[in-house]
Biopython code that builds the backbone (N, CA, C, O; Angstrom):
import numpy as np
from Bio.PDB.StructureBuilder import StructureBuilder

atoms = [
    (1, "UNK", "N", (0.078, -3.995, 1.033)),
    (1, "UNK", "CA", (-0.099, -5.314, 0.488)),
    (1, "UNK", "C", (-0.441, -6.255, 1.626)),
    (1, "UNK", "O", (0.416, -6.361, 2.503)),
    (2, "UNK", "N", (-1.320, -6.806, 1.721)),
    (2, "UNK", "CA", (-1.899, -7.730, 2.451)),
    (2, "UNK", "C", (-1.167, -9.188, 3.053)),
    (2, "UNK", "O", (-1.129, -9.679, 4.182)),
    (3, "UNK", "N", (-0.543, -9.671, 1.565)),
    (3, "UNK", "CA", (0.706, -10.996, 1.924)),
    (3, "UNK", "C", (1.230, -10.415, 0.935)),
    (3, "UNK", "O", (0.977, -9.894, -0.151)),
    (4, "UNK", "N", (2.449, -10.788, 2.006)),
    (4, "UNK", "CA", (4.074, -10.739, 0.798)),
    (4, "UNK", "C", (5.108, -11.526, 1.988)),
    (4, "UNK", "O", (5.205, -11.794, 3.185)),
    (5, "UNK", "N", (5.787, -11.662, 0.635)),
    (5, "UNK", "CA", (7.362, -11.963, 1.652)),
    (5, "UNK", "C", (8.812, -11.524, 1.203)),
    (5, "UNK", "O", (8.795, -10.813, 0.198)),
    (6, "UNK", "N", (9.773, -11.729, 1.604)),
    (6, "UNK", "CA", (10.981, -11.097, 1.292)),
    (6, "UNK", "C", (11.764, -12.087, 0.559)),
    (6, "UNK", "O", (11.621, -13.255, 0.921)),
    (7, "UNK", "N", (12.490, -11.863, -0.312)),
    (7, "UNK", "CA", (13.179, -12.621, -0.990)),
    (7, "UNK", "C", (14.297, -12.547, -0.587)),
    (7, "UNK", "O", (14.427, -11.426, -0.094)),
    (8, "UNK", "N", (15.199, -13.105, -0.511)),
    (8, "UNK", "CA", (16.789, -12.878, -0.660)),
    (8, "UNK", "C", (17.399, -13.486, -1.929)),
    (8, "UNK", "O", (17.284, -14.663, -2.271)),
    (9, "UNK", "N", (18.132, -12.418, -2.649)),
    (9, "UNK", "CA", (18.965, -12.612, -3.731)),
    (9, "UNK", "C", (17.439, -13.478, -4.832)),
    (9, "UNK", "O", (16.212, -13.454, -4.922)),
    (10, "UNK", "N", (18.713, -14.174, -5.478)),
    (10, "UNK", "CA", (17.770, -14.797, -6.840)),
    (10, "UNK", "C", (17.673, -16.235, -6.641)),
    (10, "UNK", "O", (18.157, -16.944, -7.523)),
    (11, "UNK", "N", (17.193, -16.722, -5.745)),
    (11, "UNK", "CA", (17.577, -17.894, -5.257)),
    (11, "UNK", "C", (16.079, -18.864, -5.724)),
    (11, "UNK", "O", (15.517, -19.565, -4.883)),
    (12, "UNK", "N", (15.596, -18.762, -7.118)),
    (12, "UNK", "CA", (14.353, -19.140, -7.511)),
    (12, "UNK", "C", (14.693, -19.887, -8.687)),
    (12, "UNK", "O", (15.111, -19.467, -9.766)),
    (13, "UNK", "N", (14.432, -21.142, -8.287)),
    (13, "UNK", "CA", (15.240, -22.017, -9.127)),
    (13, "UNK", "C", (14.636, -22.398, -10.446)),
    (13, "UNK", "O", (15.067, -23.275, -11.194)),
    (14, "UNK", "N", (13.344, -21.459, -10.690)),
    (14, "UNK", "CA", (12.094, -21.810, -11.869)),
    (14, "UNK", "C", (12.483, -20.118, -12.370)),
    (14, "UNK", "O", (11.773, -19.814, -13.328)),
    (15, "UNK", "N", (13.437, -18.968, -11.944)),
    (15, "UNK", "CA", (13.994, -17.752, -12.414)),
    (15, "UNK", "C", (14.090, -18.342, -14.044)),
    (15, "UNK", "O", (14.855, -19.156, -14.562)),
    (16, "UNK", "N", (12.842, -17.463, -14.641)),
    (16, "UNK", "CA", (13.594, -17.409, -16.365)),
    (16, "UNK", "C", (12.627, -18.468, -17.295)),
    (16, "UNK", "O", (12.648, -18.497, -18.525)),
    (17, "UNK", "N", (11.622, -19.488, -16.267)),
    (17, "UNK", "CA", (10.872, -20.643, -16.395)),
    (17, "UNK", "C", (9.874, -20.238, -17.235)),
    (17, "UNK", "O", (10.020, -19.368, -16.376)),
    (18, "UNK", "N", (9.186, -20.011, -17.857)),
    (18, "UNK", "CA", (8.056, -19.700, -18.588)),
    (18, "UNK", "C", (6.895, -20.399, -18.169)),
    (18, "UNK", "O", (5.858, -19.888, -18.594)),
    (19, "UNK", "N", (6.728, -21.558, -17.363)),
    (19, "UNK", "CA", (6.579, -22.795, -17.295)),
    (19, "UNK", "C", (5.846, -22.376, -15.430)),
    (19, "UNK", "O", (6.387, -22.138, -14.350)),
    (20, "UNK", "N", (4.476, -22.468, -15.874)),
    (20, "UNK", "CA", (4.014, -22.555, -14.386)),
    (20, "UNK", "C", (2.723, -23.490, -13.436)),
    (20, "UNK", "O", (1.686, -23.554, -14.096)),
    (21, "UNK", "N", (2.666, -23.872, -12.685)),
    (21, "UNK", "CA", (1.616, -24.752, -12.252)),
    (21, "UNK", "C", (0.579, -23.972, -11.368)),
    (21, "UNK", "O", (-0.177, -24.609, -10.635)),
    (22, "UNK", "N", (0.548, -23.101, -11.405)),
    (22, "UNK", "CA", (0.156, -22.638, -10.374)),
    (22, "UNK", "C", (-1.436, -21.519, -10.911)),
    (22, "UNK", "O", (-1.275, -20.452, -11.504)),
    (23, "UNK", "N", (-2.765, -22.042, -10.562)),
    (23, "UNK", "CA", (-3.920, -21.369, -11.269)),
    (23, "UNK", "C", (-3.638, -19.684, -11.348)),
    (23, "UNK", "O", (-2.462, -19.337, -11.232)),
    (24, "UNK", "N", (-4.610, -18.690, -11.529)),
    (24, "UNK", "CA", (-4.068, -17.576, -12.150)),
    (24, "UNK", "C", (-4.319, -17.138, -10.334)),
    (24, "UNK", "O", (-3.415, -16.563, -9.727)),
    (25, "UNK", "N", (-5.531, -17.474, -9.703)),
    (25, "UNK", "CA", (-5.458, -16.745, -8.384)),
    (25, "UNK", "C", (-4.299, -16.751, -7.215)),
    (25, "UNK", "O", (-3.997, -16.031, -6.263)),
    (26, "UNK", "N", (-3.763, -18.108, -7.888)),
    (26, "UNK", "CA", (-2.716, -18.030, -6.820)),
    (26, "UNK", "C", (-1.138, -17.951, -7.583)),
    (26, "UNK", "O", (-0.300, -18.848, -7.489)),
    (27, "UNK", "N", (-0.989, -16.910, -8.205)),
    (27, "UNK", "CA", (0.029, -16.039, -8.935)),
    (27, "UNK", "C", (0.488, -15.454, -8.160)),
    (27, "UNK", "O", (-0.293, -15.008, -7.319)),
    (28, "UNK", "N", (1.900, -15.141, -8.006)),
    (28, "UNK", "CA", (2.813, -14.284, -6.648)),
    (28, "UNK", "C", (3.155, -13.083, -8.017)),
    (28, "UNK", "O", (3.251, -13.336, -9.218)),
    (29, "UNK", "N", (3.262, -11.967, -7.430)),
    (29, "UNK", "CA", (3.799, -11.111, -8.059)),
    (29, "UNK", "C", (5.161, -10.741, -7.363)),
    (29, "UNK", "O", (5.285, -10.560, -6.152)),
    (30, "UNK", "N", (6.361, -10.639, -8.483)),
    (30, "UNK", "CA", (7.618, -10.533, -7.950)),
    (30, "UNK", "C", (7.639, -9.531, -7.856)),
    (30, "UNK", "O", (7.036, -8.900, -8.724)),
    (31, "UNK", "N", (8.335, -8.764, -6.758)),
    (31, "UNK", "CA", (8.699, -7.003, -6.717)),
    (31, "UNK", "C", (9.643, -6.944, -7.064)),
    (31, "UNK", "O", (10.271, -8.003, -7.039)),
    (32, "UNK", "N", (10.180, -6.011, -7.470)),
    (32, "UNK", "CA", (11.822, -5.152, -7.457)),
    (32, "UNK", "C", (11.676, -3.808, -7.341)),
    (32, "UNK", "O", (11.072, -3.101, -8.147)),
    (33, "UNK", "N", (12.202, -3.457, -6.386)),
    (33, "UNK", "CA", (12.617, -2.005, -6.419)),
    (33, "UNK", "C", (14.030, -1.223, -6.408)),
    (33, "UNK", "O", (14.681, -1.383, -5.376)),
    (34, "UNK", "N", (14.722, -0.225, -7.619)),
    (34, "UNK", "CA", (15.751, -0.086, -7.669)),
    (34, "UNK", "C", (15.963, 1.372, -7.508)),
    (34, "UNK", "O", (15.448, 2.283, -8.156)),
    (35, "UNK", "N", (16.789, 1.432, -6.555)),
    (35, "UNK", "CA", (17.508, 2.825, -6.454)),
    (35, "UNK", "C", (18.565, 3.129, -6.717)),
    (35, "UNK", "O", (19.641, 2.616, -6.411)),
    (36, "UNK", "N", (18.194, 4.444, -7.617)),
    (36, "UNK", "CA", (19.273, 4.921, -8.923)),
    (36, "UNK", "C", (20.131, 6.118, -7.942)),
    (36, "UNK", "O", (21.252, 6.351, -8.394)),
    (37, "UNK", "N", (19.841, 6.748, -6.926)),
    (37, "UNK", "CA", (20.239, 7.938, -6.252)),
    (37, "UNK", "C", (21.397, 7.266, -5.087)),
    (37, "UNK", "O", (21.171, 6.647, -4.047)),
    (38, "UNK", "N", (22.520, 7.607, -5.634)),
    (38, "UNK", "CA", (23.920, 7.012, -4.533)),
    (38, "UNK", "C", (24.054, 7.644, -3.674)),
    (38, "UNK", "O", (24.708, 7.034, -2.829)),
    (39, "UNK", "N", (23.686, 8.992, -3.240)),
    (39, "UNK", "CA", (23.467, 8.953, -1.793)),
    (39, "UNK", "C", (22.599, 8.245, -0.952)),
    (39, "UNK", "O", (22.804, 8.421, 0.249)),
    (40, "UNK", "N", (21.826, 7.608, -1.212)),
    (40, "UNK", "CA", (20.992, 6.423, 0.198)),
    (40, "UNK", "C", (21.797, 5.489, 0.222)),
    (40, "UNK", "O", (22.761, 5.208, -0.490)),
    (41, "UNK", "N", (21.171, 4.849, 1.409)),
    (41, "UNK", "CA", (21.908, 3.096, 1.949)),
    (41, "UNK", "C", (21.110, 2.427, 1.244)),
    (41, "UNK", "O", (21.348, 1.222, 1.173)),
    (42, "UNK", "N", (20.000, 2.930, 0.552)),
    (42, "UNK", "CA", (19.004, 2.045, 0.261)),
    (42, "UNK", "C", (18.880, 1.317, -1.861)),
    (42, "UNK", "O", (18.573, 1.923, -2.888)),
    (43, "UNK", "N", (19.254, -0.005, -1.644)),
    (43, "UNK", "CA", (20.071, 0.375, -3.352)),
    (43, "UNK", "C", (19.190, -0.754, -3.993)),
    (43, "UNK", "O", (19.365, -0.911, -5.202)),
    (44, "UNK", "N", (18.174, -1.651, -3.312)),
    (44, "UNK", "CA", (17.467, -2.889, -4.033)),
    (44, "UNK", "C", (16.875, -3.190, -2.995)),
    (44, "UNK", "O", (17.381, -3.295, -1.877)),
    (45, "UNK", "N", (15.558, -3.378, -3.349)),
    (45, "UNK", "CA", (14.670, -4.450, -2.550)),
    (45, "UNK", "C", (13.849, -5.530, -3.310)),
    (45, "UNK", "O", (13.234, -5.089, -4.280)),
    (46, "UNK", "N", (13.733, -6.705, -3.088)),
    (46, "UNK", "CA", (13.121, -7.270, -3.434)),
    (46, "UNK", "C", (12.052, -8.248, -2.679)),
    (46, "UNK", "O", (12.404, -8.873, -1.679)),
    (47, "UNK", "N", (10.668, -8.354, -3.234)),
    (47, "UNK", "CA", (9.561, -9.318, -2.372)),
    (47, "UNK", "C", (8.396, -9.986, -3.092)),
    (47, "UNK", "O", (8.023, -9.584, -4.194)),
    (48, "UNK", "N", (7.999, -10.698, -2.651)),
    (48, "UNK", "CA", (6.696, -11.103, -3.495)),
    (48, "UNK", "C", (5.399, -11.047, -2.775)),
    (48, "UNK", "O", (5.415, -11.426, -1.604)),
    (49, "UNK", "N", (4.406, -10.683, -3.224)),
    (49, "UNK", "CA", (3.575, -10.183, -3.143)),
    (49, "UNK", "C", (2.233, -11.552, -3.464)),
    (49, "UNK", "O", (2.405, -12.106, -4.549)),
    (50, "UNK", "N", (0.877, -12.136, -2.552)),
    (50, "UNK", "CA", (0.313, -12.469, -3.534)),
    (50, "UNK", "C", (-0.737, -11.691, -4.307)),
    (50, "UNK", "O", (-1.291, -12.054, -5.345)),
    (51, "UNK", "N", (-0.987, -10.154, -3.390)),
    (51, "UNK", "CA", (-1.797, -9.383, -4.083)),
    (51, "UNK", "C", (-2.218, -9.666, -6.165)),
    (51, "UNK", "O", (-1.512, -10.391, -6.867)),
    (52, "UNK", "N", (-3.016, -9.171, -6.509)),
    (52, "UNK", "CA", (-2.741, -9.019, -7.671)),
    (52, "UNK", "C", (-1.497, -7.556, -7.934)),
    (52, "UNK", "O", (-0.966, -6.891, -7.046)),
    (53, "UNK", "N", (-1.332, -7.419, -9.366)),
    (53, "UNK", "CA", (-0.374, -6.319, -9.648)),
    (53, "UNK", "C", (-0.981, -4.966, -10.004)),
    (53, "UNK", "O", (-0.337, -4.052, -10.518)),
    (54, "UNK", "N", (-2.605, -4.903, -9.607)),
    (54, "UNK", "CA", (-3.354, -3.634, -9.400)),
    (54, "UNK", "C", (-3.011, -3.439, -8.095)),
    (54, "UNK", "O", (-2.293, -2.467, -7.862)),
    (55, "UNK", "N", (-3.379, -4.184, -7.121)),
    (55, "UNK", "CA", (-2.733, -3.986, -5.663)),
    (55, "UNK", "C", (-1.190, -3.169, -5.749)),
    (55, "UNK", "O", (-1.015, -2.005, -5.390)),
    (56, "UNK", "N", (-0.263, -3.970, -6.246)),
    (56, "UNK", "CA", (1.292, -3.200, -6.240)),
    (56, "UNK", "C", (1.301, -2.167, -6.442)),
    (56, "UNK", "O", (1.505, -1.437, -5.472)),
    (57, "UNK", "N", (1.085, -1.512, -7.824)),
    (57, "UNK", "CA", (0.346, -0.554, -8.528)),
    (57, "UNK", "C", (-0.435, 0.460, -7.385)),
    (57, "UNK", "O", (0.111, 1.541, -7.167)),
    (58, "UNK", "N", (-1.239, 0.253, -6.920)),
    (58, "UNK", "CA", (-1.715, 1.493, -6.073)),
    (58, "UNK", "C", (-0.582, 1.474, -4.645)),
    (58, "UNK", "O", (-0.392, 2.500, -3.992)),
    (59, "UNK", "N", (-0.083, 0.509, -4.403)),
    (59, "UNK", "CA", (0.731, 0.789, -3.408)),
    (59, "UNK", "C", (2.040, 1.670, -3.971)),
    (59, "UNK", "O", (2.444, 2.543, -3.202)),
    (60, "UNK", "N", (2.678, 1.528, -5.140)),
    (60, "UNK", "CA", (3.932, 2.047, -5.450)),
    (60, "UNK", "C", (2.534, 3.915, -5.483)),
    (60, "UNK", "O", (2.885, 5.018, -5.065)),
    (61, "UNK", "N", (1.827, 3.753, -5.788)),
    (61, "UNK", "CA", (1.172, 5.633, -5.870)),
    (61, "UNK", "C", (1.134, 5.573, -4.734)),
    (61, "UNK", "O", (0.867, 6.744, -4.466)),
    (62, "UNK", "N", (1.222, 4.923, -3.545)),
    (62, "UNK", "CA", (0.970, 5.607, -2.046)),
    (62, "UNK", "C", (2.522, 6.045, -1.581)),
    (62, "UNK", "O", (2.921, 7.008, -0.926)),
    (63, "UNK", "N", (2.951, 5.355, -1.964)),
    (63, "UNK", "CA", (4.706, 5.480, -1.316)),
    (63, "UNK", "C", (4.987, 7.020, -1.817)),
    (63, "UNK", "O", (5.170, 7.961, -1.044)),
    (64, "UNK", "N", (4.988, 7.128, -3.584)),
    (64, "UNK", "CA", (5.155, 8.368, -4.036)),
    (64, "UNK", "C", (4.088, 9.378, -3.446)),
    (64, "UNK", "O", (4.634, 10.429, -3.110)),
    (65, "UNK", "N", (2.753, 9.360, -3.230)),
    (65, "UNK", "CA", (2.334, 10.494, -2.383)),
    (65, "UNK", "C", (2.766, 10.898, -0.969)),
    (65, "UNK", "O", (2.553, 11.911, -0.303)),
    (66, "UNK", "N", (3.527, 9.624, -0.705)),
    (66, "UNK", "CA", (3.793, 9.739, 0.504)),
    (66, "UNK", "C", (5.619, 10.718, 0.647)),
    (66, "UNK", "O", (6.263, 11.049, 1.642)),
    (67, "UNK", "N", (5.888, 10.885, -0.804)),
    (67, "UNK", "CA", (7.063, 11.377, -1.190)),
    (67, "UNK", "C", (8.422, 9.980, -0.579)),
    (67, "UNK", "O", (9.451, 10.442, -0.086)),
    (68, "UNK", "N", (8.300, 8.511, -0.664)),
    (68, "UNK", "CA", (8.781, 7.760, -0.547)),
    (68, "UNK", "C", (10.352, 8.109, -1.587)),
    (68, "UNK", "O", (11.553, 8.078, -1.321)),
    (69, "UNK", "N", (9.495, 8.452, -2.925)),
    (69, "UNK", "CA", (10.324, 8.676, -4.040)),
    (69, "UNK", "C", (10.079, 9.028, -5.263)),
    (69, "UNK", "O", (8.882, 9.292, -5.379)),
    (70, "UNK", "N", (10.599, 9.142, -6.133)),
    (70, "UNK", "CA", (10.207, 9.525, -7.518)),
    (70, "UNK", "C", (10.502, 8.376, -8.196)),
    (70, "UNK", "O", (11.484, 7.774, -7.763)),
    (71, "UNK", "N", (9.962, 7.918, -9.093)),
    (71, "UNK", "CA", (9.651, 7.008, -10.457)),
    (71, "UNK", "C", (10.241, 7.492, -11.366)),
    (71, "UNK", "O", (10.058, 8.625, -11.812)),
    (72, "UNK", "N", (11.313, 6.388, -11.893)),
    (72, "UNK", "CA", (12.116, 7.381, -13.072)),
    (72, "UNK", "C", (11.171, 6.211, -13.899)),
    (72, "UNK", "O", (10.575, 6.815, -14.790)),
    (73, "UNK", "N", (10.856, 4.893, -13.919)),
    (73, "UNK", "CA", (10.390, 3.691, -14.795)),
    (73, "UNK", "C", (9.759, 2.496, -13.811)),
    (73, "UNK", "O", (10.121, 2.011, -12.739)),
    (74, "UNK", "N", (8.659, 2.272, -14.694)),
    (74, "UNK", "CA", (7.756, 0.990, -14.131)),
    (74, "UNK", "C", (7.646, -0.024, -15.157)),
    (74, "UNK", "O", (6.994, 0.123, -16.190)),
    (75, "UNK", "N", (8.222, -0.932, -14.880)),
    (75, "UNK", "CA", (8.007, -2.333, -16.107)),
    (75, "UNK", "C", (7.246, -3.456, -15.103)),
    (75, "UNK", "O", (7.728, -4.166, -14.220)),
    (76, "UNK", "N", (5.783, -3.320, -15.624)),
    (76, "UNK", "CA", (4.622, -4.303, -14.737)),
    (76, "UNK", "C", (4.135, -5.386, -15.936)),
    (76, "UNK", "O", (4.313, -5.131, -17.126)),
    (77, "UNK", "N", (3.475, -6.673, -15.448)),
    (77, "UNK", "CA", (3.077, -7.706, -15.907)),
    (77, "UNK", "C", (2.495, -8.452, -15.281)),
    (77, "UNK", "O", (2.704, -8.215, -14.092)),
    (78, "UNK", "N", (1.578, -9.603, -15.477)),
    (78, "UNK", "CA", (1.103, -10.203, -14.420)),
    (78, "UNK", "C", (1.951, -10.643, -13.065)),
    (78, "UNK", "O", (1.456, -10.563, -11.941)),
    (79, "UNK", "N", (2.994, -11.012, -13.264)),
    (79, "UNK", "CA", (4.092, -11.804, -12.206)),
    (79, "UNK", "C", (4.764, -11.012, -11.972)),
    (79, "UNK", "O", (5.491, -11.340, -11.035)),
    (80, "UNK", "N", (5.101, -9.303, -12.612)),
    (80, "UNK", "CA", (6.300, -9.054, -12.324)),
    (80, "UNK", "C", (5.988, -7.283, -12.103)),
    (80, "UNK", "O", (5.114, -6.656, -12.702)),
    (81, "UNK", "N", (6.829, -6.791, -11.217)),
    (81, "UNK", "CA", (6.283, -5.308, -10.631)),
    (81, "UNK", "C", (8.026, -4.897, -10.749)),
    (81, "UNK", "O", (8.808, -5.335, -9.906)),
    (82, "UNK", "N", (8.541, -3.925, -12.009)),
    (82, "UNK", "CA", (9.740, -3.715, -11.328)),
    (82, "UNK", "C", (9.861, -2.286, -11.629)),
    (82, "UNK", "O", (9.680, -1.789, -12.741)),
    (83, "UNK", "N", (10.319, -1.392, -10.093)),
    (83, "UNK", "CA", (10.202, -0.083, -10.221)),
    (83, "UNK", "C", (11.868, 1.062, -9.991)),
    (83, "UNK", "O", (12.717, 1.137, -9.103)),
    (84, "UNK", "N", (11.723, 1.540, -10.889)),
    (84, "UNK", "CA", (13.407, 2.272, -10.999)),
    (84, "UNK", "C", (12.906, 3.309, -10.481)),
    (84, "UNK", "O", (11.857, 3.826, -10.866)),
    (85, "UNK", "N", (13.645, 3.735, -9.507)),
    (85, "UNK", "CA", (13.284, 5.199, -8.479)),
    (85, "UNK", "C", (14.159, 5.757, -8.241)),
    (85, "UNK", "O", (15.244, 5.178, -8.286)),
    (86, "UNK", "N", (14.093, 7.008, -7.914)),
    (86, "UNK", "CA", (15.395, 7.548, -7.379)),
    (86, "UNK", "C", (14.703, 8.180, -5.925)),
    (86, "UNK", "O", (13.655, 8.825, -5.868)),
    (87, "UNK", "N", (15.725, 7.752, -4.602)),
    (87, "UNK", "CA", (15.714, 8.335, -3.443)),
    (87, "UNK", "C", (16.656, 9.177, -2.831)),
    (87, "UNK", "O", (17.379, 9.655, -3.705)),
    (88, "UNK", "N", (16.968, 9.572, -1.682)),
    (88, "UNK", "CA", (17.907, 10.161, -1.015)),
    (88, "UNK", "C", (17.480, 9.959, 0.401)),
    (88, "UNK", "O", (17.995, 10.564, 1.341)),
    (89, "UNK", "N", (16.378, 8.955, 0.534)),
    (89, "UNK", "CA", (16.161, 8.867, 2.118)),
    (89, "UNK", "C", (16.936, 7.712, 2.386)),
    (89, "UNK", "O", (17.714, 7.211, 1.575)),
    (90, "UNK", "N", (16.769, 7.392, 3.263)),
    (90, "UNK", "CA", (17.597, 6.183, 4.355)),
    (90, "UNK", "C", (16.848, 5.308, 4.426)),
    (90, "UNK", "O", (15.648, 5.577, 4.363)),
    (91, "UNK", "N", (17.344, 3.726, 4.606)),
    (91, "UNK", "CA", (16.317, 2.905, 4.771)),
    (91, "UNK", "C", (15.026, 2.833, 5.790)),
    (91, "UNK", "O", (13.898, 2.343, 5.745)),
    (92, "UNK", "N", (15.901, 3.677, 6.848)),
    (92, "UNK", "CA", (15.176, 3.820, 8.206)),
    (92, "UNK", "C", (14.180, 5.248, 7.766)),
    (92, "UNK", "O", (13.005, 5.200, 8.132)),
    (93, "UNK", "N", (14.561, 6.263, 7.135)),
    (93, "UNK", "CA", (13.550, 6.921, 7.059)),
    (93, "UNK", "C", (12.190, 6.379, 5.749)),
    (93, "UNK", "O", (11.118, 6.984, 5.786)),
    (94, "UNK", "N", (12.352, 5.493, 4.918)),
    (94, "UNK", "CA", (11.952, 5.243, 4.067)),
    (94, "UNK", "C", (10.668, 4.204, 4.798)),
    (94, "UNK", "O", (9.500, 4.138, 4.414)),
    (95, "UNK", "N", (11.385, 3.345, 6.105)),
    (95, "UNK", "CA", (10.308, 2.384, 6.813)),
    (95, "UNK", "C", (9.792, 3.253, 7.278)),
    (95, "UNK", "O", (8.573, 3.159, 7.130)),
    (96, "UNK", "N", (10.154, 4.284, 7.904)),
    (96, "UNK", "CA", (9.295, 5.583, 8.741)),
    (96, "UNK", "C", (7.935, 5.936, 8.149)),
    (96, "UNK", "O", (6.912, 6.258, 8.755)),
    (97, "UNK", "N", (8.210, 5.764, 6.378)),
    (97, "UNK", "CA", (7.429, 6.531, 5.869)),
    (97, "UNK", "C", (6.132, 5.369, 5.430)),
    (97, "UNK", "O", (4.985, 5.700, 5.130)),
    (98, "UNK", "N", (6.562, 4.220, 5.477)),
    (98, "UNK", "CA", (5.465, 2.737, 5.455)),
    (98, "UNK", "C", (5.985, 2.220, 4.288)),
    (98, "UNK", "O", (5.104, 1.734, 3.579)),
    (99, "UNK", "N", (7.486, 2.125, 3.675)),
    (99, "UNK", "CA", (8.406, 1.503, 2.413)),
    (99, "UNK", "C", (8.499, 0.584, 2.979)),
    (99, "UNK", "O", (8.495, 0.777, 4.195)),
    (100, "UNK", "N", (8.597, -0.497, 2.652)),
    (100, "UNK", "CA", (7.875, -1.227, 1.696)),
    (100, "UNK", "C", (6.469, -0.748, 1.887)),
    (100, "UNK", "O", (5.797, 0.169, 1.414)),
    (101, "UNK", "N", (6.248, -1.844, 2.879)),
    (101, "UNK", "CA", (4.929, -2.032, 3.025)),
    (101, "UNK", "C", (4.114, -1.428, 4.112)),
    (101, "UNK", "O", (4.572, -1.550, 5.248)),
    (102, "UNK", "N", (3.136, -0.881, 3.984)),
    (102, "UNK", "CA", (2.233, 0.049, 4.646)),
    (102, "UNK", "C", (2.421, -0.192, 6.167)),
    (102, "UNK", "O", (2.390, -1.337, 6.617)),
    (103, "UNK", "N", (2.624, 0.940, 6.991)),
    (103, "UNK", "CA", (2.324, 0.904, 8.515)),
    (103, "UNK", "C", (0.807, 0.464, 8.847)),
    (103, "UNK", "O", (-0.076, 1.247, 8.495)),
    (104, "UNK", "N", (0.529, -0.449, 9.345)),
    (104, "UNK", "CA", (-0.852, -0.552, 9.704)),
    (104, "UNK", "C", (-1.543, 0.335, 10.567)),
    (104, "UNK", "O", (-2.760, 0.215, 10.707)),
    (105, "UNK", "N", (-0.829, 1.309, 11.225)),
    (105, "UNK", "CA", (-1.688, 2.264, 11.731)),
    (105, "UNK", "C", (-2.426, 3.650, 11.071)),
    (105, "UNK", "O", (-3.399, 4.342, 11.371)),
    (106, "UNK", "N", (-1.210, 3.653, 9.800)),
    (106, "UNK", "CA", (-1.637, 4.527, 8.786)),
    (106, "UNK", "C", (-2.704, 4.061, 8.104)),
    (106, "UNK", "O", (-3.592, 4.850, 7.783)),
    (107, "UNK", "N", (-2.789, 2.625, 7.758)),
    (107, "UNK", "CA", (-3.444, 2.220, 6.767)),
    (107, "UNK", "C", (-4.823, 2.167, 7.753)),
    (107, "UNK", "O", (-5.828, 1.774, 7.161)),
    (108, "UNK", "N", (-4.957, 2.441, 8.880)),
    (108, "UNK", "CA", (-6.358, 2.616, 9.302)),
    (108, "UNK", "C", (-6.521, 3.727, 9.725)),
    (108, "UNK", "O", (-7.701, 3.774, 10.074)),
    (109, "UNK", "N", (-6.042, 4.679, 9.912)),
    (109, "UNK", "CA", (-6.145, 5.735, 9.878)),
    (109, "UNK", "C", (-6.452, 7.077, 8.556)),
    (109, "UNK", "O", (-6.953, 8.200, 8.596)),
    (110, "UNK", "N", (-5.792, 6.145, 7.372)),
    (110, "UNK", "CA", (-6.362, 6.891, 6.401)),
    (110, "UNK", "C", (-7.620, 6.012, 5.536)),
    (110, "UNK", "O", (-7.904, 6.145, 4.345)),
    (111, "UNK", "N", (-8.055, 5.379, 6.221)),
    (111, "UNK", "CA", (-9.198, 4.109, 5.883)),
    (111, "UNK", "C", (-10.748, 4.478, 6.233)),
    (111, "UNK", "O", (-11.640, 3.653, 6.033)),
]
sb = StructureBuilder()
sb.init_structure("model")
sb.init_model(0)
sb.init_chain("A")
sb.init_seg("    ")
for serial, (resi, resn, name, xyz) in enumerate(atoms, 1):
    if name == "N":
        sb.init_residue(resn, " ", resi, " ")
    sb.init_atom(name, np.array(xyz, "f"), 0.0, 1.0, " ", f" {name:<3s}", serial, name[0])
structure = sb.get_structure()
């Protein structure tokens, strides 16, 4: 993903708003990612993205080719990307692998 940023917690005070000002190009797509597998450290992430949610979308298929994880459920929408996975890696092996977001040396290397 090109821009994103990290969220902490739910601290979005328009959370639940229907109600937006913002034209369609400059739409943030919210991430969530949830891990269902209690052996990792790794149990929620969340970020926003301004990619569109075709962008997210091919990134959540790179992570899984990349064996990041398995997809138990994907609930996508324009604004909203939220993916139920199950892992057993570590957070640190999961960044290893370009989780979240792509290593840039990979991403030119497989480019």
């Amino acid at each position: 993903m090109s821009e994103h940023q990290l969220s902490e917690g739910n601290k979005n005070p328009a959370a639940g708003s229907q109600t937006s000002t913002q034209s369609p190009r400059e739409s943030n797509v919210d991430i969530i990612y949830h891990n269902m597998h209690a052996g990792s450290d790794f149990r929620t992430f969340r970020a926003v993205s301004k990619d569109p949610v075709e962008a997210v979308l091919l990134q959540v298929a790179r992570h899984v080719k990349d064996e990041c994880y398995k997809i138990i459920s994907i609930s996508a929408s324009k604004d909203s990307f939220v993916v139920v996975m199950t892992t057993d890696l570590s957070r640190e092996k999961l960044a290893a692998r370009g989780f979240p977001f792509p290593i840039p040396e990979r991403e030119q290397a497989s480019g």
